[in-house]
C-alpha positions in Angstrom: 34.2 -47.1 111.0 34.7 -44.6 114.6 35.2 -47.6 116.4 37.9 -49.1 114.0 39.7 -46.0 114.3 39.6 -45.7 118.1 41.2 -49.3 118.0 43.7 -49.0 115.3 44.5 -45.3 117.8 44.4 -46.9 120.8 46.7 -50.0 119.5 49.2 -47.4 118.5 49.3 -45.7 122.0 49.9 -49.4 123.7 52.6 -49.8 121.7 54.8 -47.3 123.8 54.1 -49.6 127.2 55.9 -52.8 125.3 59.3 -53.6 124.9 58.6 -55.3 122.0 55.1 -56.2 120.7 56.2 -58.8 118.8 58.0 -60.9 121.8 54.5 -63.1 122.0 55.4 -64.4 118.7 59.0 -65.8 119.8 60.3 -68.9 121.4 62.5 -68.0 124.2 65.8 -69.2 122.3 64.4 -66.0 119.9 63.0 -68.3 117.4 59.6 -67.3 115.7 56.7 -69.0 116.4 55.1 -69.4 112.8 52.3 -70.9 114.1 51.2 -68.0 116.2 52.1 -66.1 113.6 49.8 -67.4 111.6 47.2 -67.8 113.3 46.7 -64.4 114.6 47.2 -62.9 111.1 44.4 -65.1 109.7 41.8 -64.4 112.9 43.1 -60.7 112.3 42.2 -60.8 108.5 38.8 -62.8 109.5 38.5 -60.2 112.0 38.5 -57.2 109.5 36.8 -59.4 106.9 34.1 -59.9 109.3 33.7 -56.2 109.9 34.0 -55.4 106.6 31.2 -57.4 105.6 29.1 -55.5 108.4 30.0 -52.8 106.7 29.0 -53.7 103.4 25.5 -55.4 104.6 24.7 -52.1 106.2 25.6 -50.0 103.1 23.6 -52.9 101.3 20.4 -52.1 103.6 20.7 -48.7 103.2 21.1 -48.6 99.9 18.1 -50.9 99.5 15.9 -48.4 101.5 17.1 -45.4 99.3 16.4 -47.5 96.1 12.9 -48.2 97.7 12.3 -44.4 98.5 13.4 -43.7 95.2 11.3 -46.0 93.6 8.4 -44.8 95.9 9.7 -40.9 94.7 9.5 -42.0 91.3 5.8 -43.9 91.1 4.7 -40.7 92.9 6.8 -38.3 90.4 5.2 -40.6 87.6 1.5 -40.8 89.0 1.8 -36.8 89.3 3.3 -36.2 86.0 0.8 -38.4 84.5 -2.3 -36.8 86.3 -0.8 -33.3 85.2 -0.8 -34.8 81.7 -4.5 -35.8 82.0 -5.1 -32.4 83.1 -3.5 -30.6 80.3 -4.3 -33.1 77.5 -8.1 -32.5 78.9 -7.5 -29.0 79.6 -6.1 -28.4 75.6 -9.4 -30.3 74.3 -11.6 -28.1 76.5 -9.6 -25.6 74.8 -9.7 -26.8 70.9 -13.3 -27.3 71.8 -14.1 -24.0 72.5 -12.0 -22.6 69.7 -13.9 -24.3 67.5 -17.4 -23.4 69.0 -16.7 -20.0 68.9 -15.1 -20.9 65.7 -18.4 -22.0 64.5 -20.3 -19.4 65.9 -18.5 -16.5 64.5 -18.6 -18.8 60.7 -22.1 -19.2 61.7 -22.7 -15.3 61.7 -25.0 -13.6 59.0 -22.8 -10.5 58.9 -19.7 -10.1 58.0 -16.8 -10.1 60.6 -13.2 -8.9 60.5 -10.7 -8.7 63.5 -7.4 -6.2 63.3 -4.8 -5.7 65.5 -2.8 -2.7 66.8 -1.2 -2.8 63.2 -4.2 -3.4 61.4 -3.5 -6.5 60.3 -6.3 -9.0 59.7 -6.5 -11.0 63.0 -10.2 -12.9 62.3 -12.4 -13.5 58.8 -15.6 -15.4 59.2 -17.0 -17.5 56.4 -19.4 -14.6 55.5 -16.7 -12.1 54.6 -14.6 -15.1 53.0 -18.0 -14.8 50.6 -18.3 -11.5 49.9 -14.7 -10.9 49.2 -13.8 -14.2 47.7 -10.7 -14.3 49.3 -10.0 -17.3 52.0 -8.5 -16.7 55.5 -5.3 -18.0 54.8 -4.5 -15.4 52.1 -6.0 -12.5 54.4 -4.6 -13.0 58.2 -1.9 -10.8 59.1 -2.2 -8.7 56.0 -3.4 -4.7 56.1 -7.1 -4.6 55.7 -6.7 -2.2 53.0 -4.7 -4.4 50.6 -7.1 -7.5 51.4 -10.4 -5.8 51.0 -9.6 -2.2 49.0 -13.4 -2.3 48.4 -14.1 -1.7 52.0 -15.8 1.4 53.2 -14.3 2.3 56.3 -10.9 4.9 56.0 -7.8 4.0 58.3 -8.6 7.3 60.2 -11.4 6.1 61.2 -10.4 2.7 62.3 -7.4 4.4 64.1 -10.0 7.2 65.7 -12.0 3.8 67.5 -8.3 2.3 68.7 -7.6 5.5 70.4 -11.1 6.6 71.8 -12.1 3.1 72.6 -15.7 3.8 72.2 -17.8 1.8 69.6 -18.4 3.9 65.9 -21.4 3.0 63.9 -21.9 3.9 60.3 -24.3 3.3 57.3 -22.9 3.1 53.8 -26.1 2.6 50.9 -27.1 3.7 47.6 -30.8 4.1 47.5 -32.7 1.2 45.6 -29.5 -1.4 45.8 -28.0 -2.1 48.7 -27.6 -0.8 52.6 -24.9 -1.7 55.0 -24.7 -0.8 58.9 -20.9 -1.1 59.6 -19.9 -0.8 63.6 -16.4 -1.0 64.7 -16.1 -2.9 68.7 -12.5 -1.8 70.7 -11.7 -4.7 72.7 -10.5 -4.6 76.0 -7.3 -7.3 74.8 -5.4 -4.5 72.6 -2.2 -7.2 72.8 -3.8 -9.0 69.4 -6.9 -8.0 68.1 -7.6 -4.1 68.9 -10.9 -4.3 67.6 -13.6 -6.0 65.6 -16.0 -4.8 62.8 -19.2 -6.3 61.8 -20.5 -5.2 58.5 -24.8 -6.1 58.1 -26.0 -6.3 54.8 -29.5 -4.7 56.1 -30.5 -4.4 51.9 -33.9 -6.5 52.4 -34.6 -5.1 55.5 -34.2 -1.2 54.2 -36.7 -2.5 51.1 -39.0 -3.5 53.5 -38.8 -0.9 55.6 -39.1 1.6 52.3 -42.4 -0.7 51.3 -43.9 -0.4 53.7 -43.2 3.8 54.7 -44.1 4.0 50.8 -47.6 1.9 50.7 -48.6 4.2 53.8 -47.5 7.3 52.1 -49.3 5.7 49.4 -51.8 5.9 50.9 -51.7 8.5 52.9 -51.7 10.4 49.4 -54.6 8.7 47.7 -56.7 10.0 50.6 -55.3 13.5 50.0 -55.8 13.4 46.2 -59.6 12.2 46.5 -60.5 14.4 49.2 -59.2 17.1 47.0 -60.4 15.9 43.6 -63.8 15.8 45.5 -63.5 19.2 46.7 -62.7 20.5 43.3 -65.5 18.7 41.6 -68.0 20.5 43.4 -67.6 24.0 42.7 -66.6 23.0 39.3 -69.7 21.1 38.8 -71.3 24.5 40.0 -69.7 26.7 37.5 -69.8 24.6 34.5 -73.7 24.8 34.8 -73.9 28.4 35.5 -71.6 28.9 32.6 -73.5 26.5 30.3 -76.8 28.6 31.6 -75.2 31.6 30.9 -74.1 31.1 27.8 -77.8 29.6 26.8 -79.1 33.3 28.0 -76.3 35.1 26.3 -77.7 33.5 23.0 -81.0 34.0 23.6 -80.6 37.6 24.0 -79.8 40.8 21.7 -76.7 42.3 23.1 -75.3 43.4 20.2 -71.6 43.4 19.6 -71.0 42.9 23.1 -72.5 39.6 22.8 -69.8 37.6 20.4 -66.9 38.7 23.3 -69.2 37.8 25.7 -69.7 34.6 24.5 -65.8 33.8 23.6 -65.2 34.8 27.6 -67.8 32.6 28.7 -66.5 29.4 26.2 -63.1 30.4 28.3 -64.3 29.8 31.6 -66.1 26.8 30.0 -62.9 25.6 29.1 -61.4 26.1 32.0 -64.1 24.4 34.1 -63.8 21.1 31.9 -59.9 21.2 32.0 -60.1 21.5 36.0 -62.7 18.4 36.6 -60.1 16.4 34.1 -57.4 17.3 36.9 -60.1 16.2 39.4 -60.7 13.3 37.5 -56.7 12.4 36.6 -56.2 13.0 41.0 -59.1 10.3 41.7 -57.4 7.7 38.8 -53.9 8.8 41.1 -55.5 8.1 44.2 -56.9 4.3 43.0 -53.9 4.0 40.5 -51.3 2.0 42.9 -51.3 -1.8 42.8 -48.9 -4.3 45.1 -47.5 -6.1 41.9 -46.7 -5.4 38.6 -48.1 -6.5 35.8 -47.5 -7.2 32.0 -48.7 -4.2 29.5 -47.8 -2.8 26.5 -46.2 0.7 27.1 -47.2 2.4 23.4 -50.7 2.2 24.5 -49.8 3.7 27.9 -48.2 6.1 26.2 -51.3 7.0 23.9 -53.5 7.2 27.1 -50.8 9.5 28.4 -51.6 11.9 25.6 -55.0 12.2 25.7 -55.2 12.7 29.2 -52.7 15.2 28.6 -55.0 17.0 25.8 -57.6 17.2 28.1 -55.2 18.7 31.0 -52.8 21.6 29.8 -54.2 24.3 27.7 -53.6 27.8 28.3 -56.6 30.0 27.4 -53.7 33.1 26.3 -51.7 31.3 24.3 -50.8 27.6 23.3 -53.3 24.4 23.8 -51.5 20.8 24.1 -53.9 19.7 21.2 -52.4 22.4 18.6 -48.7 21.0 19.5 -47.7 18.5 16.8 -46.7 15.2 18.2 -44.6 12.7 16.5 -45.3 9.0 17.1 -42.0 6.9 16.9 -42.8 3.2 18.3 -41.0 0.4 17.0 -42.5 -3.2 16.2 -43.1 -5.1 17.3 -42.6 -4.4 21.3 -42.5 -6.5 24.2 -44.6 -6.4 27.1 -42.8 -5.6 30.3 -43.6 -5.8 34.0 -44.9 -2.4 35.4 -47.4 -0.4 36.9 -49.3 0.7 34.3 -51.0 3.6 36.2 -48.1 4.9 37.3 -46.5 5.1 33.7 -49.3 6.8 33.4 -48.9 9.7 35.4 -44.7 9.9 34.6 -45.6 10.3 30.5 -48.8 12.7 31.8 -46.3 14.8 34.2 -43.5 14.7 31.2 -46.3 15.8 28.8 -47.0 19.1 31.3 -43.2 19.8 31.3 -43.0 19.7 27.6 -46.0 21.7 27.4 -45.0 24.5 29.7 -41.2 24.8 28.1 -43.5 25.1 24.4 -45.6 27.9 26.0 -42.3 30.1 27.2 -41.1 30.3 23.7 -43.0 32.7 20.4 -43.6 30.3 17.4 -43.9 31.1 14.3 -45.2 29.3 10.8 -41.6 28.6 9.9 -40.8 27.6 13.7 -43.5 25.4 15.4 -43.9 23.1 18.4 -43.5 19.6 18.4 -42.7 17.0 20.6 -41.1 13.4 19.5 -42.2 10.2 21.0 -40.1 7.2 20.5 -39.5 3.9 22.1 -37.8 0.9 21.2 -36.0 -2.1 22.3 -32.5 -2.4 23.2 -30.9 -6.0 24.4 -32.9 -6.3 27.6 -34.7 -2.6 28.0 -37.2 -0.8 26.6 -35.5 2.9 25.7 -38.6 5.7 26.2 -37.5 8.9 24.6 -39.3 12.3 24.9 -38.0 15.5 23.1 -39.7 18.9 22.3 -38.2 22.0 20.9 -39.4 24.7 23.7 -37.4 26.4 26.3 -33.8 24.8 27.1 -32.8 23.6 30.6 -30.2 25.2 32.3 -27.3 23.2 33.8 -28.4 24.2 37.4 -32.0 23.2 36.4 -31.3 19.6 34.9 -29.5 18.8 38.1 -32.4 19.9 39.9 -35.2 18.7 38.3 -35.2 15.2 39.3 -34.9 16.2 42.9 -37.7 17.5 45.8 -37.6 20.4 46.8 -36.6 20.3 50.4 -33.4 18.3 49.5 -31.9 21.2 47.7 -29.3 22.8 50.2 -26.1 23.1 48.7 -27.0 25.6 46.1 -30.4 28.0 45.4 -32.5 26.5 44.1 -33.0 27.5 39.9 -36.0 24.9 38.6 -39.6 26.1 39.9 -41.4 23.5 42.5 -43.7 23.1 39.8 -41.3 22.1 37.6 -39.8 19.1 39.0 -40.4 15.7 38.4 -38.8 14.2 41.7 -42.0 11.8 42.1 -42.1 10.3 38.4 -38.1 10.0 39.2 -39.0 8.2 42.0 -41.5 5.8 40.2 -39.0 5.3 37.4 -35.9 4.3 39.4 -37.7 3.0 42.7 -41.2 1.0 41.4 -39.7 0.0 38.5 -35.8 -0.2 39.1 -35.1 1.9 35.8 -33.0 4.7 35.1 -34.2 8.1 34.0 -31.7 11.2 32.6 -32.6 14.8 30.6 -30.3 16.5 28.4 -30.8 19.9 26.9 -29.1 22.3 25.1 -30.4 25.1 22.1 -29.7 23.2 19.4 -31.1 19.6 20.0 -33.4 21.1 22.0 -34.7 18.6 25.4 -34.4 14.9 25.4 -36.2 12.8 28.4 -34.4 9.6 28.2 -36.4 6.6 30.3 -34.9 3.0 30.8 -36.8 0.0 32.0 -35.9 -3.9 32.3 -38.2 -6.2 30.3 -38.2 -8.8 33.4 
């Protein structure tokens, strides 16, 4: 195209040195030569025809080598675009397989496990929670934990206190004898979405074994104590019942006048005494050998019956009221099923509520219009047998039926108002723990004090 310009330029600058650039195409009478004419224009118009097909062949070839580097471009745009593609698609499965292996292994968990946000919205539920709550994840995520689980024992000050400290909080939530929980809140490093996760154990069977196993070593640990003792009573009682019994063989024997019928009554006393001391020996060796590992069936009137005579044997008080004098009113229904228990232990709990009975008689002055009793009943009710024990003595106060039922050393709020002696923290403990029952008191002056004792038939 330069070139065709420099000639169409330089054409135009010649045209100056001619008189007339079109005399070659005259005859010299001035005539035109049409032939010459003619011919020129058409090897002009070849010319420029020739030229511009040049042209056009070269923009042809260059065209074709752009179309070929842009198909090149293109194969490479495609190849990359569909490597990239193979990376992402393989990249996302890596991805959704992941998800769900974690997934899996957080649905897979024992305990339960709840994710929150900033907000404390519900972020992650596991299968496990989905089953203690009964509430799937798609009606939980992104609500307040509070208004998806109000039964959860964790406050939000708590839960906000572990956002802004960022250091893991453990806790225990249980009630004795039904369930145990360790609850322990994680912070995460991520606070964008989820700000922390808790995972709530249900450690229940654990805490029973646990509790077995501490109790059949204290078990035991207590047998040993109660036959080493009931051993070491025995002896020097052994001793003075037969220096009494000789005594009192010598006392009869000889003539000491008046003297002799007091000396004689003091002498049955100690007598007395002796015998009711190897009966504790006795009931502390039957303690000591009284535990089994598992229950068995027994009727609970005869149990009961036992109870009393053992207790005949054990509480009298020389100065004032014997167990045996106390009227005792037998109220068993029939017929009665037999329930699973530790007979031995019933025992003891009747024997120990016999002693507390016996004790509140002896602090109040009878009368023959006024006399002791106590009132033995049991029944069946649906699936429990009811035990009921009331007596007329001495009233409970409010601040002693609270602590009656509990040991000693776990009194700390308040002084303490019911006597060590007093308490029945261990037969509570048989009751509600051996035998998964429930055990209450009420007294007041008129109805006088009702022992009231639950326990399942199965």
């Amino acid at each position: 195209m330069k070139k065709l310009l420099a000639l169409i330029a330089l054409a135009s600058l010649s045209m100056s040195a001619y008189a007339d650039i079109f005399a070659v195409f005259r005859e010299a009478d001035g005539s035109t030569k049409w032939q010459y004419v003619a011919n020129t224009t058409a090897s002009v118009l070849i010319i420029s025809l020739v030229i511009a097909l040049i042209f056009l062949i070269r923009a042809h070839l260059r065209s074709m080598r752009a179309n070929r580097a842009l198909t090149d471009i293109k194969a490479t745009l495609e190849d990359r675009v569909a490597n990239r593609t193979a990376v992402l698609q393989a990249t996302t499965e890596q991805l959704v397989e992941r998800e769900a292996y974690i997934a899996s292994i957080v649905n897979s968990m024992p305990v339960m496990l709840i994710g929150l946000n900033q907000q404390l919205h519900i972020t992650q539920w596991n299968k496990k929670a989905e089953e203690i709550t009964g509430r799937p994840i798609k009606d939980v995520v992104g609500k307040n934990l509070w208004e998806a689980y109000a039964a959860i024992t964790l406050t939000q000050e708590q839960v906000k206190s572990v956002l802004e400290s960022g250091e893991t909080l453990t806790l225990k939530h249980a009630q004795r004898g039904q369930y145990s929980f360790d609850i322990t809140l994680y912070p995460l490093d991520n606070h964008a979405d989820t700000g922390l996760v808790i995972l709530i154990s249900d450690v229940t069977k654990q805490v029973n074994a646990e509790n077995k196993v501490a109790e059949r070593d204290k078990v035991s640990a207590m047998g040993e104590l109660a036959s080493a003792m009931a051993y070491d009573i025995s002896l020097p009682m052994q001793t003075i019942l037969s220096r009494v019994t000789r005594a009192r063989q010598e006392l009869e024997a000889a003539d000491l006048g008046e003297v002799k019928e007091f000396l004689l009554q003091e002498v049955e006393t100690v007598r007395l005494s002796a015998h009711q001391a190897t009966a504790i020996a006795q009931n502390l060796l039957d303690l000591a050998g009284s535990h089994r590992d598992s229950k068995q069936l027994a009727d609970v009137p005869p149990i009961m019956d036992r109870s009393i005579a053992l207790a005949t044997d054990l509480f009298t008080d020389a100065d004032s009221l014997a167990f045996k004098h106390i009227n005792i009113r037998r109220n068993y229904a029939s017929p009665l099923p037999q329930i699973p228990c530790f007979p031995a232990e019933l025992e003891q709990v009747f024997v120990r509520l016999m002693r507390n009975s016996f004790y509140a008689l002896n602090a109040k002055t009878w009368d023959d219009n006024n006399k002791p009793w106590i009132n033995i009943e049991i029944g069946e009710f649906y699936d429990s047998l009811w035990i009921k024990i009331e007596h007329n003595g001495k009233c409970l106060s409010p601040s002693e039926q609270l602590d009656i039922f509990q040991p000693f050393f776990a009194i700390t709020n308040h002084e303490s108002t019911c006597p060590v002696e007093q308490r029945l923290s261990y037969s509570y403990f048989i009751i509600t723990d051996h035998h998964r029952g429930q055990m209450a008191v009420t007294s007041d002056e008129q109805y006088g004090t009702c022992f009231n004792i639950q326990l399942a038939l199965s």
